[in-house]
VMD Tcl script that draws the C-alpha trace (Angstrom):
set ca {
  {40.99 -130.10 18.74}
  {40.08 -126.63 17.86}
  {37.52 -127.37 15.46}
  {35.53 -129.17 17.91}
  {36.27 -127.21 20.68}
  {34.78 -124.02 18.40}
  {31.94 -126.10 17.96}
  {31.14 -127.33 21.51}
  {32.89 -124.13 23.78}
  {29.79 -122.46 24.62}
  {27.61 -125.87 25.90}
  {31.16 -126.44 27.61}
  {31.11 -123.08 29.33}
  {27.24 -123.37 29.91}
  {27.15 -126.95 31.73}
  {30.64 -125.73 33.42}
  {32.51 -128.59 32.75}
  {36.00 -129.59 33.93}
  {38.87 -129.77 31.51}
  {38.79 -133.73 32.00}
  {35.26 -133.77 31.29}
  {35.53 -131.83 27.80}
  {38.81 -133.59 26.63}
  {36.68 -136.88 27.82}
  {33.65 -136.17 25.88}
  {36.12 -135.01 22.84}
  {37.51 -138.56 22.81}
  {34.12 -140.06 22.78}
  {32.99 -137.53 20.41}
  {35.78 -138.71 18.11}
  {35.66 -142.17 18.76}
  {31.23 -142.10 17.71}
  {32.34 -140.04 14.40}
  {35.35 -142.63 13.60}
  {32.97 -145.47 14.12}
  {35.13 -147.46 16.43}
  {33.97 -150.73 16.68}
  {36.06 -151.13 20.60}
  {37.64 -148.70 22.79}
  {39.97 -149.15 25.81}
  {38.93 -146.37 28.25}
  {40.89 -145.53 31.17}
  {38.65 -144.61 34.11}
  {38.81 -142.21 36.69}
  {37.82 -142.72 40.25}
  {35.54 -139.91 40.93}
  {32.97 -142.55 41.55}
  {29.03 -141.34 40.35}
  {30.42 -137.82 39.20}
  {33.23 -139.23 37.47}
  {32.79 -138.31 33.25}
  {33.80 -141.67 32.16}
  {30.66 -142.82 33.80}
  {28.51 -142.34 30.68}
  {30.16 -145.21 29.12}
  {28.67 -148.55 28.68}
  {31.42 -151.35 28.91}
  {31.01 -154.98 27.31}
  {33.81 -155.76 29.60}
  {36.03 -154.16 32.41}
  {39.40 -154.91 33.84}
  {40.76 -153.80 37.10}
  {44.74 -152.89 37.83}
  {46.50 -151.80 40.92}
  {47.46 -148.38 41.57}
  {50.92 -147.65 40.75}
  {53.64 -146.31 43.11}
  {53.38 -142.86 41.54}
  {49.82 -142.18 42.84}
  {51.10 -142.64 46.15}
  {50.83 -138.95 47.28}
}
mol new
graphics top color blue
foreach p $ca { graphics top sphere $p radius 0.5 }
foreach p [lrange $ca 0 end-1] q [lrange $ca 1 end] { graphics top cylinder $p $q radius 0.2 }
display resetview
């Protein structure tokens, strides 16, 4: 984590991105350099600015909402 954040801090800081944006394109970033052949990706719901948009799915599931996002 703080090898790659030393590498990628200052394009972090320039493009001002969120801490779920960074951790999110850490886990890609890992996931391209392990050569994953599938990834399950949990997705946000911040719609067309959400950072898990950049992902191209072969396939997508949808779940209900637990009880615990209630609030």
């Amino acid at each position: 984590v703080t090898e790659w954040l030393g590498q990628h801090e200052a394009l972090l800081a320039d493009r001002g991105a969120t801490f779920f944006e960074s951790t999110t394109a850490m886990a890609l970033s890992h996931c391209a350099q392990s050569d994953v052949d599938v990834a399950v990706v949990e997705v946000g719901l911040g719609g067309r600015l959400d950072a898990t948009n950049l992902v191209q799915p072969l396939a997508a599931g949808v779940t209900q909402i637990g009880f615990d996002h209630m609030e």
